[in-house]
C-alpha positions as CSV (number, residue, x, y, z in Angstrom):
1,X,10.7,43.1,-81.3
2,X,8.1,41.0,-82.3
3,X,8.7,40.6,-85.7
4,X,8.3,36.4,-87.3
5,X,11.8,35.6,-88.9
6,X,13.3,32.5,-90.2
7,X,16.4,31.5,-91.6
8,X,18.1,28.7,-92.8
9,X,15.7,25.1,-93.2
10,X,13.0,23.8,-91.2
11,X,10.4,20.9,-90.6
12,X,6.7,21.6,-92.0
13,X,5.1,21.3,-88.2
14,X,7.0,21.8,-84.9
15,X,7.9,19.4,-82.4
16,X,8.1,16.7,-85.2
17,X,10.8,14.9,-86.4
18,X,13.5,16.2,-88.6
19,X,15.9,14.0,-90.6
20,X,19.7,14.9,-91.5
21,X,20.3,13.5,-95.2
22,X,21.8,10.9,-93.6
23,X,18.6,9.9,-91.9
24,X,19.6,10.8,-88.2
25,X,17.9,13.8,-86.9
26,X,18.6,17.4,-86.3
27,X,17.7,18.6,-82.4
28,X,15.4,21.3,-81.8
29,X,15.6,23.5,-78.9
30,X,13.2,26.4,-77.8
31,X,15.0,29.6,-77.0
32,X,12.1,31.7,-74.9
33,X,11.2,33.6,-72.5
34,X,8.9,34.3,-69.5
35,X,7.8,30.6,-68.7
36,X,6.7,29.6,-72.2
37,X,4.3,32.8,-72.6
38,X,6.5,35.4,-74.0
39,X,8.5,35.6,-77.4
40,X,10.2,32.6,-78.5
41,X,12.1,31.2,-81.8
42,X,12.5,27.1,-82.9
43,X,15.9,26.3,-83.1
44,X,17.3,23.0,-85.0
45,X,20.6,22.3,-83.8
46,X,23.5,19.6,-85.9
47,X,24.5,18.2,-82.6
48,X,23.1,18.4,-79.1
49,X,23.0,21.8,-77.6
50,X,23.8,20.2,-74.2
51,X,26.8,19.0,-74.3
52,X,29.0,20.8,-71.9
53,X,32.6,18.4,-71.4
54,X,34.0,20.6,-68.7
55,X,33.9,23.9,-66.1
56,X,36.5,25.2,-66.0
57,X,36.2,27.8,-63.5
58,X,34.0,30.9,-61.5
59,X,34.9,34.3,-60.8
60,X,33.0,37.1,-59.4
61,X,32.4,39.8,-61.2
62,X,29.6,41.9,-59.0
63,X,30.8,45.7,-59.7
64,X,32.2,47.3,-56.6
65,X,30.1,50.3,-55.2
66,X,31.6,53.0,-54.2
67,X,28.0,55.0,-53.6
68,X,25.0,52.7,-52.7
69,X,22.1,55.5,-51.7
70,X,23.4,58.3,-54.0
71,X,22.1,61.9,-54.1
72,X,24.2,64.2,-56.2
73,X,24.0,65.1,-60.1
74,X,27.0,63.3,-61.5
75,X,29.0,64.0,-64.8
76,X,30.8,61.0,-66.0
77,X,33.7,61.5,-69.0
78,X,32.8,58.1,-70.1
79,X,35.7,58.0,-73.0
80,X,38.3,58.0,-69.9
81,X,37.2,54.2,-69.9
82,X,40.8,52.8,-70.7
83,X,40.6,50.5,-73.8
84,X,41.5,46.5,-73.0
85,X,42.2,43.4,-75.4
86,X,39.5,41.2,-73.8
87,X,35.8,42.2,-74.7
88,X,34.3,40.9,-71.6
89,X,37.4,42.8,-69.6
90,X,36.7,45.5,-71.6
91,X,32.8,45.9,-69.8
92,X,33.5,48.7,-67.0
93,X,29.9,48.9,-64.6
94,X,29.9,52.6,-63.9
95,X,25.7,52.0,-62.3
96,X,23.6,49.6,-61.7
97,X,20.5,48.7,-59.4
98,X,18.6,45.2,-59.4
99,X,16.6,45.7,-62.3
100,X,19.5,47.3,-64.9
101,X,23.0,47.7,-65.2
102,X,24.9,50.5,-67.6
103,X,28.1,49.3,-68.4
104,X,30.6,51.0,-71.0
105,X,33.4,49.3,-72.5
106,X,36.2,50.1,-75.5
107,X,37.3,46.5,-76.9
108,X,40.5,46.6,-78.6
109,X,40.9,42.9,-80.0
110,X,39.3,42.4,-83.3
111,X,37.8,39.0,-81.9
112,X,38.8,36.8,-79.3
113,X,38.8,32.8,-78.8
114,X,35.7,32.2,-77.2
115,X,31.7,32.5,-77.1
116,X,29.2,34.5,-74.5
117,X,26.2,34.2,-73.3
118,X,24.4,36.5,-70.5
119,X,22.1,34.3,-68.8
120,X,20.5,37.1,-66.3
121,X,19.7,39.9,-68.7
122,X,18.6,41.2,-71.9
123,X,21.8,43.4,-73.7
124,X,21.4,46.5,-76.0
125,X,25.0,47.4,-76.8
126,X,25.1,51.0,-78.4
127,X,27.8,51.1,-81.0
128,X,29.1,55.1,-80.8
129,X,32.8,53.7,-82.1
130,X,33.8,51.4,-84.7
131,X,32.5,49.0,-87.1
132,X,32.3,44.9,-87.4
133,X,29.7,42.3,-86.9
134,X,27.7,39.7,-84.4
135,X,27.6,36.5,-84.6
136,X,25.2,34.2,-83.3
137,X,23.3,31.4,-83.4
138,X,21.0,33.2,-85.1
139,X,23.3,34.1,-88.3
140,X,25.2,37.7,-88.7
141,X,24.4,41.3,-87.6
142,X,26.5,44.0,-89.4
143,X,27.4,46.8,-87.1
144,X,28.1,50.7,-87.5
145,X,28.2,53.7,-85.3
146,X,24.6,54.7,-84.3
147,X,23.4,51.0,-84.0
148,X,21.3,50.0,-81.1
149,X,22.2,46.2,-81.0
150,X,19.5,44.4,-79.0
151,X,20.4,41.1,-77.3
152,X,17.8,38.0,-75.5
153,X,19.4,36.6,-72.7
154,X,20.9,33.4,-73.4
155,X,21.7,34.6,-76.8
156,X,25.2,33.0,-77.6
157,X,27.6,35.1,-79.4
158,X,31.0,36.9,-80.3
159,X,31.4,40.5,-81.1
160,X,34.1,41.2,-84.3
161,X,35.8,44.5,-84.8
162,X,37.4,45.8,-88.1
163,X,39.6,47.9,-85.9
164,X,40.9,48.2,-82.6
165,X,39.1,51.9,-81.6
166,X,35.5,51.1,-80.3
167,X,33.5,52.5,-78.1
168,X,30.5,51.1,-76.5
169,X,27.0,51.4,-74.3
170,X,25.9,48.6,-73.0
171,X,22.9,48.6,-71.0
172,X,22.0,45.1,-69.3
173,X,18.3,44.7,-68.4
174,X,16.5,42.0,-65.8
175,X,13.4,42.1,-67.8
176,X,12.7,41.4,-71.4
177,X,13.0,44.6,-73.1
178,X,10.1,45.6,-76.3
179,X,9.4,48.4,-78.5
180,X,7.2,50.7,-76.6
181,X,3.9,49.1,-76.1
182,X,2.0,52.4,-77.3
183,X,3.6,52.4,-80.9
184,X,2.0,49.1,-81.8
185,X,-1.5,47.4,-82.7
186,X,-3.1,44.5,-81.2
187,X,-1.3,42.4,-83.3
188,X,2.4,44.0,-82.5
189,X,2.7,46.0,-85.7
190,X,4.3,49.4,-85.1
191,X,1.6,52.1,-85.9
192,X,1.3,55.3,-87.9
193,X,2.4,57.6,-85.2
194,X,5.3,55.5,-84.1
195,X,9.1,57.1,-85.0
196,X,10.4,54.5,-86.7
197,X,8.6,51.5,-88.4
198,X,9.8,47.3,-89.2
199,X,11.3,48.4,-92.5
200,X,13.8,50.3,-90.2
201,X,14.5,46.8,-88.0
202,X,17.8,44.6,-89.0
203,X,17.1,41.1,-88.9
204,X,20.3,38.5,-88.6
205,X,21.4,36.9,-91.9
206,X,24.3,34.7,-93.0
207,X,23.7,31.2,-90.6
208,X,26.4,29.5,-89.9
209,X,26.5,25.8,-89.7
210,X,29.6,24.0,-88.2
211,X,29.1,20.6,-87.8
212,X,32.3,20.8,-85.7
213,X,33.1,18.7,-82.3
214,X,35.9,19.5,-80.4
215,X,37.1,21.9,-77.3
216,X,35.1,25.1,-77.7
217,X,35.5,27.9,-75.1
218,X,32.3,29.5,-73.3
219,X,32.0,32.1,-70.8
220,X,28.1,32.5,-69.1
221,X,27.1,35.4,-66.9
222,X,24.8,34.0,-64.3
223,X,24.0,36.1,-60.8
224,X,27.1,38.4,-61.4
225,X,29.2,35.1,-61.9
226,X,31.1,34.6,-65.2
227,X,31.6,30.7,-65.8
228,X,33.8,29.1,-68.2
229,X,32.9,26.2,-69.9
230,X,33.8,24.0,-72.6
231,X,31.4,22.7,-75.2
232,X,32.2,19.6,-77.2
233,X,30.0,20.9,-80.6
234,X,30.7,24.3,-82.0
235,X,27.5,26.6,-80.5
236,X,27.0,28.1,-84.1
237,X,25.4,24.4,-85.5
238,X,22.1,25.8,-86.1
239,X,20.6,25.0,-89.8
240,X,17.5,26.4,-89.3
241,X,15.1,28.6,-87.3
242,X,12.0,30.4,-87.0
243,X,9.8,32.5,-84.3
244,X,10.4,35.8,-82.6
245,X,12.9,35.6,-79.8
246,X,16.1,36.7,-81.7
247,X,18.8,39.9,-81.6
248,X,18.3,42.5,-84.1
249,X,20.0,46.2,-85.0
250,X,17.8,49.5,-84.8
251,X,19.9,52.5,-85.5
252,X,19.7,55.7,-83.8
253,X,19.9,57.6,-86.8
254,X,16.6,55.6,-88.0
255,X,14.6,57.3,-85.8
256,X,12.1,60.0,-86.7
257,X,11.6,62.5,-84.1
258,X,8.4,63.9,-83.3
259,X,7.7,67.6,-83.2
260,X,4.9,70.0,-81.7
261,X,4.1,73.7,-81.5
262,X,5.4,73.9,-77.7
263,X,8.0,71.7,-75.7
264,X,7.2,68.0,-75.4
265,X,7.6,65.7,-72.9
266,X,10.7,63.2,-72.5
267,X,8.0,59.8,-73.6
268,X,8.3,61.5,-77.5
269,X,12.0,60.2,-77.6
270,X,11.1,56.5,-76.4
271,X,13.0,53.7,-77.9
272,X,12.7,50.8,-76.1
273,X,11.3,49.7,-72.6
274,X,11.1,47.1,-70.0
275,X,8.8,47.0,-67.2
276,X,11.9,48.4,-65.1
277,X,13.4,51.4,-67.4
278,X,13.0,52.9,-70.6
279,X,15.3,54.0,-73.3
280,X,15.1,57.3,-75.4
281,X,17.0,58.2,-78.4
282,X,17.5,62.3,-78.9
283,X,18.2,62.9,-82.5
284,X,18.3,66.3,-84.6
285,X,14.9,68.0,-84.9
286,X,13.2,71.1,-85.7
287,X,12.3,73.0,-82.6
288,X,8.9,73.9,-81.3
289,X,7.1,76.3,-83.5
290,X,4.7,78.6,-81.3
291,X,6.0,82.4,-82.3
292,X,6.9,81.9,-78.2
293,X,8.2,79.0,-77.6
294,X,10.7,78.0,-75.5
295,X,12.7,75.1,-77.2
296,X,14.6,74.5,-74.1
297,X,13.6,71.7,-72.0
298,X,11.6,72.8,-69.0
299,X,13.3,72.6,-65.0
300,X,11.5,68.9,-63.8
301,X,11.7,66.8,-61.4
302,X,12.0,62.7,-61.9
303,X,9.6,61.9,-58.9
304,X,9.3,58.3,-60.4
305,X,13.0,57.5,-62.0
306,X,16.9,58.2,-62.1
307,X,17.7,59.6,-65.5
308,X,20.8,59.0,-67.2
309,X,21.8,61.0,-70.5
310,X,25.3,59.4,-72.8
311,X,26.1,62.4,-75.3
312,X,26.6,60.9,-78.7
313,X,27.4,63.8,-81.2
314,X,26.5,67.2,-81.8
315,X,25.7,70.5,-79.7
316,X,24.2,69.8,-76.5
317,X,21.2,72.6,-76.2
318,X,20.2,72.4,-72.5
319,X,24.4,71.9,-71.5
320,X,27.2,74.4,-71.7
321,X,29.8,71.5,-71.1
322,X,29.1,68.4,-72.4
323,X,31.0,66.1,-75.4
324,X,30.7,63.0,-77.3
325,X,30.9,60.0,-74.5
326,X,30.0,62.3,-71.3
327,X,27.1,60.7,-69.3
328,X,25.2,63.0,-66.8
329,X,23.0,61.0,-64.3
330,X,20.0,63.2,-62.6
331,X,18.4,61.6,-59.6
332,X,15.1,61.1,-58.7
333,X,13.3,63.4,-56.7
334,X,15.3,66.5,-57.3
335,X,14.8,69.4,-59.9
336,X,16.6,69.8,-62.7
337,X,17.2,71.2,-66.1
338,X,18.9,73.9,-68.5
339,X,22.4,74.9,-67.2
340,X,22.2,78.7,-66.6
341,X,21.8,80.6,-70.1
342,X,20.7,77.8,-72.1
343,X,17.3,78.7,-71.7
344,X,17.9,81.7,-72.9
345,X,19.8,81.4,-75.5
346,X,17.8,78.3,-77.3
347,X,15.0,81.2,-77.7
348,X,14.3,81.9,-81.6
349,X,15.8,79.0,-82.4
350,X,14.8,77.0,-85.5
351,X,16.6,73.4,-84.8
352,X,18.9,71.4,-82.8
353,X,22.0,68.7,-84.2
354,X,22.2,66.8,-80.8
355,X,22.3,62.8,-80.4
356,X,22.1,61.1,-77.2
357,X,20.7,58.0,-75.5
358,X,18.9,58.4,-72.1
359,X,17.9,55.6,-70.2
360,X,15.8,56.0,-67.4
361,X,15.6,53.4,-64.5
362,X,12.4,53.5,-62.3
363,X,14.8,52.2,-59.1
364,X,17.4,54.3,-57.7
365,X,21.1,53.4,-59.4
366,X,24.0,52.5,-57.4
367,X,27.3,54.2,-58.4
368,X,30.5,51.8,-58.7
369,X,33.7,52.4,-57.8
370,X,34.6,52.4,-62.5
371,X,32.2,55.7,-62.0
372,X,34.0,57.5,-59.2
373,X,37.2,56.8,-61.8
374,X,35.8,59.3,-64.3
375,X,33.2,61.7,-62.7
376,X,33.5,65.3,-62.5
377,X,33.2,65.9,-58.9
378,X,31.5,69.4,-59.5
379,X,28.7,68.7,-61.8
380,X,26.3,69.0,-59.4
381,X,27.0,72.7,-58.7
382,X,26.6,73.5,-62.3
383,X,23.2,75.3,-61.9
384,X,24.6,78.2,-59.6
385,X,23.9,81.0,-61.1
C-alpha cells in the first residue's frame, strides 16, 4: 500500500551517516522489493542486522498433494483444521500452485519463543478468530476479527494472541501484492470511486528498540524450506524508519461495497491483487434495484482463473449449505453458480448480511493432502436439480 510512513528517529538525508549518543553509528538497511524499483522503507538498525551466530537446522515443509491436475468443485469445512500450540505448526496448506498458496491455521499459544520471516512470499493473514497483536520491526499492529493483515516478504515478526481460540486465512503470494491498480491516481492515492480510502489503512505503531545481544531464535521460509537460525542482536533493534515497504491492517468490515441497478460483476468486490491472483472482500449490501432484477449472481464460467470463496459470517445467498469457515473452490473452465432455488428465492429481495473473502488465482491450484482431510466429497453434485 503505497502510503509514506515513518516512525521512531531518523537522519535528515539517506545514505548518510547517523550517530548513536555515544558517537558510534546506527546501521541502515533497505527492506525492498523488485530489484531496487518497487516499494521500499529505510531502516536504522542498533546493531548489525547480519549477524547470524548459528543454523541450526532445515526441514521440508513442501505441502503434500494429494490432487495435482484437479477438476471437481470442492467444499472444504475449513474449522475441522485441528488447533496446535506452535503457530508455524499450526499453518495447514489445503491449495497452492506456483504463484500462491492458501493456508489456514488455528494457533493455540498465546506467543511462542521465536521470530519469522517468509522470504519467498508476500502474507495477508485474515483474522476470522481471536484478538492480539504483530510485532515487527516495524513497531505493533493491533489485531481483531475482520482484519486483513498484509505482510512484505522478509518482514520479521511474531504473532500474539489474547486467547487460545483463533482462527486464521492466510494466503501466501509469489508476487508483491497492491491495492487494485484501478482505485488509484497517478500518484498512488486511492480515488473517489474506490471502496475504501487511506483513512481506512492501519499503519504499525509502538517501535520497539532492544539493544539486546544474545541467543535469539529465527525460523525463515525459503523455497518451501523452514531454517532455524540464531541471531546474536534481538531483530526488533530498529529506532527509526521511513518509506513505503511495511505491513499494515485493512479490515473487511471497512469496506464500502458498491451497488448498481442490475447484478455486477465479481471486479466490484476487489481488495487486493498481485499480478498472479486477486482478492475480493463480500460484505453486506443492498441488492440491485431494477423493479426486475435478479440479485443472485449469474451461472459463469472462470475461463481465466480458479476461484476460491472462505465464508466468514452471515447468510450465504447463492448457497443452501454453507457456514462460517467453509471454503468452496470452483475451477476454471467449468460453469457455475446459484445452488438450485437460490435464484429464485433471492428475487424481491432488498439486501444481503454475507461476508466472505474470495481469492482468485489465474493458475490452476493443486489440492494437498490437509484439503482431502476436510472436503465434502459431494460438493460437486450440489447443482442437480
Amino acid at each position: 500500500m503505497p502510503i509514506y510512513h515513518t516512525l521512531g528517529n531518523i537522519p535528515h538525508k539517506r545514505h548518510t551517516t547517523f550517530k548513536k549518543p555515544d558517537g558510534s553509528y546506527y546501521y541502515e538497511q533497505l527492506f525492498g522489493t523488485e530489484g531496487f524499483s518497487g516499494m521500499s522503507s529505510l531502516l536504522y538498525h542498533t546493531h548489525r542486522p547480519t549477524q547470524i551466530k548459528k543454523i541450526n537446522s532445515s526441514r521440508d515443509i513442501t505441502p503434500k498433494v494429494a490432487v495435482e491436475k484437479n477438476i471437481y468443485a470442492l467444499k472444504l469445512h475449513g474449522f475441522e483444521v485441528k488447533p496446535e500450540a506452535d503457530h508455524i505448526g499450526a499453518r495447514k496448506t489445503i491449495l497452492f500452485n506456483n504463484d500462491a498458496s492458501v493456508i489456514l491455521a488455528a494457533p493455540t499459544a498465546k506467543q511462542v519463543d521465536y521470530f519469522y520471516k517468509n522470504t519467498d512470499a508476500d502474507e495477508i493473514i485474515f483474522v476470522h478468530q481471536g484478538t492480539g497483536r504483530m510485532r515487527s520491526v516495524f513497531g505493533t499492529l493491533d489485531l481483531k476479527p475482520g482484519d486483513y493483515l498484509v505482510i512484505p516478504r522478509g518482514t520479521i515478526y511474531t504473532l500474539e494472541f489474547d486467547t487460545e481460540n483463533n482462527r486464521l486465512l492466510i494466503i501466501e503470494s509469489h508476487h508483491p501484492v497492491y491495492t487494485p491498480h484501478r482505485y488509484r491516481n497517478e500518484f498512488g492515492q486511492l480515488l473517489e470511486h474506490s471502496p475504501f480510502c487511506e483513512r481506512d489503512i492501519r499503519r504499525p505503531h509502538g517501535l520497539e528498540t532492544h539493544d539486546q545481544k544474545g541467543d535469539f531464535r529465527m525460523f525463515a521460509k525459503k523455497q518451501n524450506m523452514l531454517h532455524e537460525m540464531v541471531y546474536a542482536t534481538h531483530p526488533f533493534d530498529v529506532v527509526g524508519w521511513d518509506g513505503y515497504n511495511y505491513p499494515y491492517i485493512f479490515s473487511i468490515y471497512d469496506f464500502e461495497p458498491i451497488t448498481g441497478r442490475v447484478h455486477l460483476p465479481p471486479p466490484i468486490h476487489q481488495t487486493f491483487e498481485s499480478s498472479a491472483m486477486v482478492v475480493c472482500s463480500f460484505v453486506p449490501r443492498l441488492y440491485d434495484y431494477h423493479p426486475e432484477a435478479v440479485p443472485a449472481p449469474y451461472n459463469h464460467s472462470n475461463i481465466d482463473s480458479d476461484e476460491l470463496l472462505y465464508y466468514v459470517e452471515g447468510n450465504f445467498m447463492s448457497r443452501n449449505d454453507v457456514k462460517p469457515g467453509y471454503l468452496t473452490l470452483h475451477p476454471a473452465g467449468f460453469v457455475h453458480g446459484p445452488q438450485p432455488g437460490a435464484m429464485e428465492r433471492s428475487i424481491g429481495k432488498k439486501e444481503t448480511d454475507e461476508r466472505a473473502v474470495m481469492i482468485d488465482t489465474f493458475k490452476p491450484l493443486m489440492i494437498t493432502e490437509e484439503a482431502i482431510k476436510i472436503q465434502d466429497p459431494d460438493y460437486w453434485k450440489s447443482w442437480l436439480e
